[in-house]
C-alpha positions in Angstrom: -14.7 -31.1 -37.8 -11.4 -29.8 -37.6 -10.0 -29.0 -34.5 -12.4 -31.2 -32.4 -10.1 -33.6 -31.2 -8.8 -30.6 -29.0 -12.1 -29.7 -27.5 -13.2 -33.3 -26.3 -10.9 -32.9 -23.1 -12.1 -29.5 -22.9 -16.1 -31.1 -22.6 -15.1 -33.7 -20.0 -13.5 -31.0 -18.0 -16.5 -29.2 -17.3 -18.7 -31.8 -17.4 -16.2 -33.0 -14.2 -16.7 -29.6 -13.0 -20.4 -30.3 -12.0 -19.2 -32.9 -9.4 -15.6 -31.8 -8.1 -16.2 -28.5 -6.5 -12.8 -26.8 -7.0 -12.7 -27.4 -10.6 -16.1 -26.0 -11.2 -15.0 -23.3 -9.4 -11.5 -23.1 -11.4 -13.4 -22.9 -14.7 -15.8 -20.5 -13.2 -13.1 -18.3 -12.9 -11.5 -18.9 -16.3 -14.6 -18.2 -17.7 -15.0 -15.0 -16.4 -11.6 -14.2 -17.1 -12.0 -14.9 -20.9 -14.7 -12.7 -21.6 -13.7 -9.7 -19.4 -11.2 -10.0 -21.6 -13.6 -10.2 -24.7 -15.1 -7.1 -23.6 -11.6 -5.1 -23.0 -10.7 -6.1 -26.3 -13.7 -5.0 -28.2 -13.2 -1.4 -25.8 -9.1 -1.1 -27.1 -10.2 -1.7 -30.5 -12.9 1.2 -30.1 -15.5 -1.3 -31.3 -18.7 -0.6 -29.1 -20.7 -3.7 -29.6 -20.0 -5.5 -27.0 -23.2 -6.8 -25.6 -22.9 -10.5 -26.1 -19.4 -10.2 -24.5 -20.6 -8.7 -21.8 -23.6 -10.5 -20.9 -21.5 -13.6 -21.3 -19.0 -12.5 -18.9 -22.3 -11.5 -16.4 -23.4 -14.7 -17.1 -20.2 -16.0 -16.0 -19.5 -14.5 -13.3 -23.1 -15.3 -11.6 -22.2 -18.6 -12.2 -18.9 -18.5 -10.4 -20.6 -17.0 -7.6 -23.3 -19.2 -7.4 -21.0 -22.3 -7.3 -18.9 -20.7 -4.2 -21.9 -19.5 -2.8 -23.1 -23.6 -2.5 
């Protein structure tokens, strides 16, 4: 598939993130970050279907809060 190559570093970087605290916690973060900004993106457009950005970015952030709660 094109474009692949780019996400293999991507997969071993959170599959790292399981073990080394701080960079789960770092891609916790930029996780959340990237789909609150899904969701401000779909609002400045004025397009109001938005649920999967936003459960995402719940989903997200109850995982970053989980791994610094640990």
């Amino acid at each position: 598939m094109p474009g692949q190559e780019q996400a293999q570093p991507l997969r071993g970087g959170c599959g790292a993130g399981l073990w080394v605290r701080p960079l789960g916690v770092a891609a916790s973060i930029g996780v959340t970050l990237y789909f609150a900004g899904a969701v401000i993106s779909h609002l400045r457009v004025k397009d109001f279907d938005l649920a999967p950005a936003a459960v995402l970015t719940l989903v997200a952030a109850a995982a970053l809060v989980l791994r610094v709660a640990a």
